[in-house]
Every structure is written in C-alpha cells, then in structure tokens.
VEXDREN-92021 format. One record per residue: residue in three letters; x, y, z of N, C-alpha, C in turn. Coordinates in steps of 0.2 Angstrom, whole numbers, plus 5000, padded with zeros to 4 digits. Atoms other than C-alpha are relative to their C-alpha. Example, Ala and Ser with C-alpha at 12.3 -4.5 7.8 and 13.67 -1.06 7.14 Angstrom:
BEGIN
ALA500449945000506249785039500450065000SER499649944999506849955036499650055003
//
This chain:
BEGIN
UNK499350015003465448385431500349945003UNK499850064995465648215440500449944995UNK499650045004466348145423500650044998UNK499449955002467748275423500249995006UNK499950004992468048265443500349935001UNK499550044995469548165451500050005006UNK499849994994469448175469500349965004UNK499450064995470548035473500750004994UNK499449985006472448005465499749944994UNK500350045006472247965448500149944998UNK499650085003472447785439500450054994UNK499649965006473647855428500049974994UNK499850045006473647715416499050014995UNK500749975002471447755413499950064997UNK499849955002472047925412500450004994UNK499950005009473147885396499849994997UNK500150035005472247795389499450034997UNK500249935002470847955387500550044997UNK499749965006472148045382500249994993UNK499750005008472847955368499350014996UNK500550025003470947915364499950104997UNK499949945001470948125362500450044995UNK499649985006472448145353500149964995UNK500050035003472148025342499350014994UNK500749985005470448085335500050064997UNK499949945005470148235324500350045004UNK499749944993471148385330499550075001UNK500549954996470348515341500150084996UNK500249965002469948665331499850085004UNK500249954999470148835336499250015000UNK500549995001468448875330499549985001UNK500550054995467448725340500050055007UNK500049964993468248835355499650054999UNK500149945001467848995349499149995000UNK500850004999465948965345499949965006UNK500350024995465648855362500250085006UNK499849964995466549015370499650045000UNK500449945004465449135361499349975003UNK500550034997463949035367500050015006UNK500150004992464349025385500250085001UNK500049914998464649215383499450045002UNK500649965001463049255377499549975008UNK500350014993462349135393500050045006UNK499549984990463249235408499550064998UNK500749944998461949385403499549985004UNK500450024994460749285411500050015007UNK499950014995460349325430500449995007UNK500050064994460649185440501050005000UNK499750004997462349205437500650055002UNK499849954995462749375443499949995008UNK500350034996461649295457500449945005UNK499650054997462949155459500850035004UNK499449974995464449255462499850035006UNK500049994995463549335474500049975005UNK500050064995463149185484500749985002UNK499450024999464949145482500450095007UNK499849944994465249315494500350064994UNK499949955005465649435478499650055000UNK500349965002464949605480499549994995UNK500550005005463349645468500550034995UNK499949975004464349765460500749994997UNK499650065003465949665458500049964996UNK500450045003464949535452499750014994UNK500249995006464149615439500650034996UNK499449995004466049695433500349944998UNK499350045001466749525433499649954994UNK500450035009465249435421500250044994UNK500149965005465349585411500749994996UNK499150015000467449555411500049924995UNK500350085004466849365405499750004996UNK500650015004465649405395500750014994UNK499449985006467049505384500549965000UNK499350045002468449385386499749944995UNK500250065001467449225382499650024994UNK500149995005466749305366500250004995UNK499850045005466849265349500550054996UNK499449935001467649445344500549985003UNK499250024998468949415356500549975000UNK500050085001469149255356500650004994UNK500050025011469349265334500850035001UNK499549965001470549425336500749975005UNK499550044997471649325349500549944997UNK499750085003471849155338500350084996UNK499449945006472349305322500750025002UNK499549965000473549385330500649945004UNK499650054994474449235344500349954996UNK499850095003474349085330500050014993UNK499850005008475049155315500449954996UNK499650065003476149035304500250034995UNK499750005004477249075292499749964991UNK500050045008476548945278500449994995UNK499350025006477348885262500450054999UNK499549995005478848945256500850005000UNK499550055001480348905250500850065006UNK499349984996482148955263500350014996UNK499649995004483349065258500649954999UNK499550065003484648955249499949945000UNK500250075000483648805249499550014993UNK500350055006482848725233499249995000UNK500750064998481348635242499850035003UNK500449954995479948725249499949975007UNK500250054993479248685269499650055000UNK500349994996477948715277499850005008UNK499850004992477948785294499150035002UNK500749994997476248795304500049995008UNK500250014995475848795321499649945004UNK500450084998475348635332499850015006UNK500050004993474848615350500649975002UNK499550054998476048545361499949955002UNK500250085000474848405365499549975008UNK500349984995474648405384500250045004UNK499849954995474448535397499949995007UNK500250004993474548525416499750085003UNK500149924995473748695423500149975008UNK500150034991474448695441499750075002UNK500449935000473348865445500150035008UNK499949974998473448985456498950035001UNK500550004999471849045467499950095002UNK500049935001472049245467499550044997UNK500449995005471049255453499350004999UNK500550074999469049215454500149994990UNK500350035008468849105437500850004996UNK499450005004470749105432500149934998UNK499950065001470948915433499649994993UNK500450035003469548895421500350054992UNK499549975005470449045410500449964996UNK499450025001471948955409499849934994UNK500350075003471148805402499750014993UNK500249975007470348895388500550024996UNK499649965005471848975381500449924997UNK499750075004472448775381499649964996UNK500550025007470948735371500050024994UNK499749945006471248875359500449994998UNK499549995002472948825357499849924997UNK500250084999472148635354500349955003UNK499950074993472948535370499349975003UNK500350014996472148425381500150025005UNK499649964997472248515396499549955008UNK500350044993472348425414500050045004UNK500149964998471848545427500249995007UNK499750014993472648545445499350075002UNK500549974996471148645455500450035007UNK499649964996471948785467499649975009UNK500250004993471748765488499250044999UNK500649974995470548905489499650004993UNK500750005007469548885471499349985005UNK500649985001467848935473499449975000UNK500650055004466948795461499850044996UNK500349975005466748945450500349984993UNK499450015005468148875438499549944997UNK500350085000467248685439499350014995UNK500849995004465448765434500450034994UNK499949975006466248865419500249944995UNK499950065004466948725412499749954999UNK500650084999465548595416499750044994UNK500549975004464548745406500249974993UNK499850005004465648755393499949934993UNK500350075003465648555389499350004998UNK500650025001463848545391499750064993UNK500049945006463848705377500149944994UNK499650025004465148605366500049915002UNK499950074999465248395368500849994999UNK499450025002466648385359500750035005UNK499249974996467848485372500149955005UNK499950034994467448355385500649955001UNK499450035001468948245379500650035004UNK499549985002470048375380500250065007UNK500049964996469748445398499949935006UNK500150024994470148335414500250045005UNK500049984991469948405433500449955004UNK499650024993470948375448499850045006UNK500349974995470248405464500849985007UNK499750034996472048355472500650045005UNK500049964996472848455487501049994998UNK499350005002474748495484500549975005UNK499750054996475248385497500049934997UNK500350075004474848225485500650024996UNK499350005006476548245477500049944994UNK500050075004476348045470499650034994UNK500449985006474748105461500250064996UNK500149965002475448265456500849974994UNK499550035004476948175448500049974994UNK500450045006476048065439499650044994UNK500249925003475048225433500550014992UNK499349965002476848285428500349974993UNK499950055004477148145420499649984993UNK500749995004475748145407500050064994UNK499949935002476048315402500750014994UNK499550015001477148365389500350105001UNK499849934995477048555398499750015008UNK500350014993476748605416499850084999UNK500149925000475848795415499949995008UNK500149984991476148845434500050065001UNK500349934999475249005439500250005011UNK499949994992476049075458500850025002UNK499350004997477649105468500649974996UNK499450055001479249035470499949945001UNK500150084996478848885480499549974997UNK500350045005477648835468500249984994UNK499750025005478648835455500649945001UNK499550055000480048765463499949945000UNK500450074998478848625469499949964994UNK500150035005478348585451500749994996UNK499549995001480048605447500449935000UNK499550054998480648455457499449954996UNK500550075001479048345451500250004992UNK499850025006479248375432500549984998UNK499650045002480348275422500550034995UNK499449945003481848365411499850004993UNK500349995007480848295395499250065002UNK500749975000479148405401500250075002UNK499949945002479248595396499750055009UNK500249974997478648715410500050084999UNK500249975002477848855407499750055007UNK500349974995477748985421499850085001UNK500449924998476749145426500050005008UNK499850004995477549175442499750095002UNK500349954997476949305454500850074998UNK499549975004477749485446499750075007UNK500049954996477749655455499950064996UNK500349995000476849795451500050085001UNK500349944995476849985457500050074993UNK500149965003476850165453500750054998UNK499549975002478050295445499750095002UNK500249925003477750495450500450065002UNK499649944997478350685450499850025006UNK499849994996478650745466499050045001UNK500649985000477150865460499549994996UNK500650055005475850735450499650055003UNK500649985000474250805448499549995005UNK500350044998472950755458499349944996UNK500550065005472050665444500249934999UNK499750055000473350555441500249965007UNK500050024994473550515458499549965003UNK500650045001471750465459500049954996UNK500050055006471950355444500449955006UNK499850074996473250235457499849995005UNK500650034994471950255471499749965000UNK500550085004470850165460500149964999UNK499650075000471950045455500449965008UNK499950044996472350015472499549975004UNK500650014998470550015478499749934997UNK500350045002469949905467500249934996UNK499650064999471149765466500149995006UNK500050034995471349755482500949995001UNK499250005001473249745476500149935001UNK499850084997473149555477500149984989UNK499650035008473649555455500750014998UNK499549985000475049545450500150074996UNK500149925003474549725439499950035003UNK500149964994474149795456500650065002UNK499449934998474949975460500149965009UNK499750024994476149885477500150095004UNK499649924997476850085480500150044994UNK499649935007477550245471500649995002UNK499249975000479250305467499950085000UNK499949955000479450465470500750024996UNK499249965007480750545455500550075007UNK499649964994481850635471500249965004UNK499550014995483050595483500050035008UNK500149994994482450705496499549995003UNK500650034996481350625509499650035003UNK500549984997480650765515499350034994UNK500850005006479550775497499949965001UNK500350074998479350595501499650005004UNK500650004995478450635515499450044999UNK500749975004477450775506499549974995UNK500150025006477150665492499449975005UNK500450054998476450535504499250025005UNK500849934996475150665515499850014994UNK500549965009474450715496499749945000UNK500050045004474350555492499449935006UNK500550054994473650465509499250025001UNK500649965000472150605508499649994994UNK500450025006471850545492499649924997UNK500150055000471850355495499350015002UNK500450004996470750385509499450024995UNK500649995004469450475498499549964996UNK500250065006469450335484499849965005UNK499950044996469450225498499049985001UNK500549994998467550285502499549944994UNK500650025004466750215487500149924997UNK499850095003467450035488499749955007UNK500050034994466849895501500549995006UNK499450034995467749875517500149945000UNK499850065001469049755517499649965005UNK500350034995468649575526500350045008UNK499749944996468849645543500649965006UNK499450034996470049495550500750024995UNK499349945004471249595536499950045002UNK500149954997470749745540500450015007UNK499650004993471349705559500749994999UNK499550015002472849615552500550084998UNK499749935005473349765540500450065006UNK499749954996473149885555500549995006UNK499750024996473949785568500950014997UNK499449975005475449795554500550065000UNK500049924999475249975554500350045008UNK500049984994475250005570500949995003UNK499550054998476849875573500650044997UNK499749965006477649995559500350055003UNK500349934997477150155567500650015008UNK499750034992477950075585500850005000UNK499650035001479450015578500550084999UNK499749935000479950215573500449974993UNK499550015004481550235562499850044994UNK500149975008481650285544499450014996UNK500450025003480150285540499350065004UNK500650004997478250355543499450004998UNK500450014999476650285546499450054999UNK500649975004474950365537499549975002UNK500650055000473550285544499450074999UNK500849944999471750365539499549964996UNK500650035000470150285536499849954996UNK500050065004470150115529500450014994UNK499250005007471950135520500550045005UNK499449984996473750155526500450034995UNK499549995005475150245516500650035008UNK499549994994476850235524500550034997UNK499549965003478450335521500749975001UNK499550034997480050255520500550054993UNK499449955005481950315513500349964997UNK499650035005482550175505499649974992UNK500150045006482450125487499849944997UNK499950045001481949975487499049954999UNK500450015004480649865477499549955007UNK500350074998479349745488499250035003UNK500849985000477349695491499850045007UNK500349944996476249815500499749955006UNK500350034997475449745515499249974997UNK500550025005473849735502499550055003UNK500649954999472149825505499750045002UNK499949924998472349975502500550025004UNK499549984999473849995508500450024996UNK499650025005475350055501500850055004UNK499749964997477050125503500350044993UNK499649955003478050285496500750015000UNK499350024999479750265493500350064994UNK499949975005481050405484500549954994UNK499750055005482050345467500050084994UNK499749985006482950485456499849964994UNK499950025007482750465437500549974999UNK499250025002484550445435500049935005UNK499950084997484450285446499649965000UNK500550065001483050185440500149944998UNK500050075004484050055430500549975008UNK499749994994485350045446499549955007UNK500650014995483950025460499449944996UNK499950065002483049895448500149954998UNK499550075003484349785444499749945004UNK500150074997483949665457499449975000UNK500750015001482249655452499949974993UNK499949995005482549605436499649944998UNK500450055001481149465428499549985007UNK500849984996479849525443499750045000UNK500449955003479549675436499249994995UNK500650025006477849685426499850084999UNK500249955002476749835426500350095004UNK499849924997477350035429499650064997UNK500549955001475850165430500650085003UNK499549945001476750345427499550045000UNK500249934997476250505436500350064998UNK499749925003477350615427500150054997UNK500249965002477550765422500449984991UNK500149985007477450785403500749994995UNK499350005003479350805400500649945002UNK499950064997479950675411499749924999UNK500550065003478750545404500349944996UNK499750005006479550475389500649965005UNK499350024997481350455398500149955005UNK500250044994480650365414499649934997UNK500250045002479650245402500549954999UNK499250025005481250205391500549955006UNK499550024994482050165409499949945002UNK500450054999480750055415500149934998UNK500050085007480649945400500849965000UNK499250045000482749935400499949945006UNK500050054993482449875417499749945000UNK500450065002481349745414499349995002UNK500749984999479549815417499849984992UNK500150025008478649735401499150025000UNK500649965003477049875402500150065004UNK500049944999476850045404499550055001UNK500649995000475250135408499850075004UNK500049934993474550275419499649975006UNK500250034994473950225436499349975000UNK500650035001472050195433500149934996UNK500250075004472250075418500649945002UNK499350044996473849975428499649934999UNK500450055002472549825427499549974997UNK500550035004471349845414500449964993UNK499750045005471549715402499550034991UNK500249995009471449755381500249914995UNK500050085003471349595369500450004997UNK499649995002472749545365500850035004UNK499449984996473749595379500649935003UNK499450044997475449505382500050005008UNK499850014992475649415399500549985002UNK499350004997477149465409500550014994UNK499549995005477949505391499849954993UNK500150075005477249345382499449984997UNK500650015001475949285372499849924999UNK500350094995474949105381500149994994UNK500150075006474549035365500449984995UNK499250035005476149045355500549945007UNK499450054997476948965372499549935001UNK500450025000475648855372499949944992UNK500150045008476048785353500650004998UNK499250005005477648735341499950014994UNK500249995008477948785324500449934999UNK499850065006478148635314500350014993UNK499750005005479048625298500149924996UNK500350035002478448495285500450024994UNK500050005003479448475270499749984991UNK500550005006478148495255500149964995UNK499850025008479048455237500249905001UNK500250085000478548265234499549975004UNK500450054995477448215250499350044999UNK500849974999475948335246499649954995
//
C-alpha cells in the first residue's frame, strides 16, 4: 500500500492537487463500493486470514468471530440495505406553496478526515468505508496502537476495486505532528473523530470554523436490574462483559440496582460476582500486566474500606458501592454494582447526559417498560437485555445517529427550465 502511505508530513499542496483530480472525475458510486465490498467479503473466507489475526495476537476463536463480523458487514446484503435505508432523498417535487418544482437529493460532503480511534481491531478501515459509501474522499489519520489490520483491508479493497484508489489516502502521522495534522484539517471539509474528550478537543483547536466535525466520542454503557433478576439474564451481562473485555463503548461498565437499600446491593452483587466468575471460565485470561493492574486496583479498593465492598473471585472483580453515580469499570471483567431507585433514574442521569449510549435491562416483567421509557428521556439512545448490549443488527444507529446521512447534504436543485 506504499502508493496510499504517508509516513512523513504531507506536501499539502501534491495532496490537493489528488484531490481535486478525484473530485473532479466521475462521482464515486454507491454500487462501485458495494460490489468491491461484497468481493472483499467473499475473500476473508479464505484461511490465511483467520491465520493473520492470529499472528497479529488475536485468539483462534476471536479471530474466527471477528472475520465472520467482517464477512457480514462488508457484504453486498448489508452493505445495499444500509445505502436504502441511510441515503434516501426525497426527489422531485413541487413545496408547499411554491409553483416550481426542486429537486432535493443527497451528495457527499466531499472530503473526510477519519481521525480514528485504536479500541477497535479494523475500525479505522470501517470508518473509511462508510466515507466511501457516502462517496467522499476520505483521508485517514492511522490510530497509535493500529495493528496494520485497517492498512491491509484497504490495500485489499483497492487492489479488488482500482477505482477506490483516488478516493482513499493514509496517514501514518503520530498526534504530536499537529503542523501535519492541521494541514490534514485544512483539506477536509469534515473531521470524523472517533475517542475521548482530549481527542476531540485537540481536533477541536486544529480545524477551522468552515470545516464540520463530526464526532463519535467515547459513550458509557451499563446495566439496569431488579434486585431479583433471574439468573439468566444475569448471565446474559456476564457475557457481555466477558467478551468485550468492556473496552466498547456498548460494553456493560456496571448495574443499577432498582433499590435504595445497600444491603440488596450487596446481595445483588454476591449473586452476581458467582455468576461473572462462572462466565469468566470460558473466556481467555486477560493480558496478565492488566490482570496484575486490575487486581492491584482491587486490592487498593478493598484497603481503602469505606462505602463500599470488594468482590474478588477468579479472573473477575465485582465491587459494591452506595452512591449513585455513573463512571467506567476498571475494565476486564470487572465491574461495579451501584443502587438507583426507579423514581430517580432521570435525577441521577442528568449529569450524564449525551454520554449515555447502551442500557441492557434485567427487569422484571412489569417494571420493564417504565425503566426503558426513563432511560431513553435520560438520554440512553438503545435499549437491550444484557447479552445483546453489543451485538450489532444492520442498520443500527451510532450513538443515536446514522454515519452516512452525517456523512452527506441534501441538496436542492431547482428543476422547471434547467432540466
């Protein structure tokens, strides 16, 4: 991919003049992307690159869930149903109280900065597709800790399709290069920035007040249950916390407990520690300089006393605390149990308000419904039971929104005379 690869700061002025050469030539066609995607789908059944994840330090059986995750995203089904449903257009017809008909259709916005985030294996190279699909050029800032998994998808993807090659540059440039990443900025007539606060603020100060930004900031995550969940459902956010690792933003952080007395809090949390711990068994142990981390945490926790109590049991923590209050878990396999009355859900996530994302619900039956309804006021923008808190369905809105509508303008072309 050495004709797509920067590893020094750009010439920026080489760099427009690929661009313009890009947006100046026929426009990028949904359907070019789609079938090169659909191609490169049916390749990943291949071997060698179950084989590569693994080399890259990805479990086998990771590994073979995350091609299979790929296979289904980057397929022509998905794909098709994603353009239908994200890049609809109005088309002709005439406004109320107006004479003269228009035409409103959907455009790209032209150029994209992906500044990515490294949480994800193969997000960067994601993110790039959905600006393909939307028909940008899309210039790629490459995360700290990427992999090279994002690079190879995309090298593939061109060497599938010729025609994408125009419409994808790499950046191999380390976020201390502010010059080069301004310049980036500068070129751009959006900035999609996947990460924190300090990542955004940073892109924040570089783009300029004509270039749009477009952010998928890190979002918070947990569980909702009654006091007496099942043990089924319980399981179900085991899982999801097993096998995330809780490092997504859809990742179960904690429960709520629907009570205000602590000492079901604490019951909750024994039920529910006996339960991680089980799920725990059928997942790989974390790396073990986290693992040490995690428990030294625990321990530090444990030590400290106070409101609180300490859960440690076998490759997984669950801790007990009595305040209400929204924040991330120490991560792998961890988690905490906090209580939160129904009647205080909108109250207690006020101050959390557009960090909200997913709320997997353990409750019972009659209670369900009302604690959803709550959520959503509050500003949770998904609703689930604790297993599927991270599984993706096509067409699913992120963080409330859908990429490729933010990713495009309608336009409006007044028809009567110019057609």
């Amino acid at each position: 991919m050495d004709d797509l690869f920067v590893k020094s700061k750009a010439d920026a002025e080489k760099l427009k003049k690929r661009i313009a050469a890009a947006l100046s030539g026929p426009a990028l066609k949904s359907e070019t992307v789609i079938n090169a995607c659909g191609r490169l789908s049916d390749e990943l059944a291949a071997p060698e690159y179950t084989a590569m994840l693994e080399a890259l330090g990805i479990p086998g059986s990771k590994a073979s869930a995350e091609i299979a995750a790929a296979r289904r995203m980057l397929s022509r089904e998905y794909l098709s149903y994603r353009v239908s449903r994200e890049l609809q257009s109005p088309g002709v017809f005439t406004p109320l109280f107006c004479e003269r008909p228009v035409r409103q259709e959907r455009m790209p916005l032209g150029v994209l900065l992906h500044v990515s985030a490294g949480n994800v294996d193969a997000l960067p190279a994601f993110s790039v597709i959905e600006g393909l699909l939307a028909g940008n050029v899309n210039l790629l800032k490459l995360p700290r800790e990427d992999n090279g998994l994002s690079a190879a998808i995309l090298n593939s993807l061109c060497e599938t399709e010729p025609k994408l090659a125009p419409y994808i540059e790499i950046f191999d440039v380390p976020s201390t290069d502010t010059g080069s990443l301004e310049a980036l900025c500068g070129l751009a007539d959006a900035v999609v920035v996947w990460g924190g606060d300090e990542a955004v603020k940073a892109v924040r100060r570089l783009a300029g007040p004509g270039t749009k930004l477009i952010e998928w900031g890190h979002k918070l995550s947990f569980a909702y249950a009654s006091p007496d969940a099942d043990e089924s459902a319980l399981s179900g956010i085991a899982e999801n916390i097993c096998a995330t690792d809780q490092l997504f933003c859809s990742s179960c952080q904690g429960i709520f407990v629907d009570t205000d007395d602590f000492g079901r809090v604490l019951e909750f949390a024994e039920r529910f520690a006996d339960v991680l711990e089980n799920a725990a068994k059928g997942y790989p142990p974390s790396d073990m300089r986290v693992t040490a981390q995690r428990t030294l945490e625990a321990y530090t926790e444990q030590l400290e006393g106070g409101d609180k109590r300490v859960l440690l049991r076998d490759g997984c923590c669950v801790t007990a605390y009595r305040e209400s209050v929204l924040l991330p878990a120490h991560g792998f396999k961890s988690c905490w149990v906090r209580p939160l009355p129904r009647g205080e859900i909108l109250t207690a996530m006020l101050p959390y308000r557009g960090r909200l994302q997913t709320v997997g619900l353990a409750c019972r039956e009659d209670a369900r419904d009302e604690a959803a309804e709550l959520f959503l006021r509050a500003g949770a923008v998904r609703i689930t039971d604790g297993r599927s808190m991270s599984e993706e369905y096509c067409g699913l809105p992120h963080d409330g929104e859908l990429p490729l509508q933010r990713y495009t303008k309608v336009v409006s072309v007044e028809t009567a005379g110019i057609e």
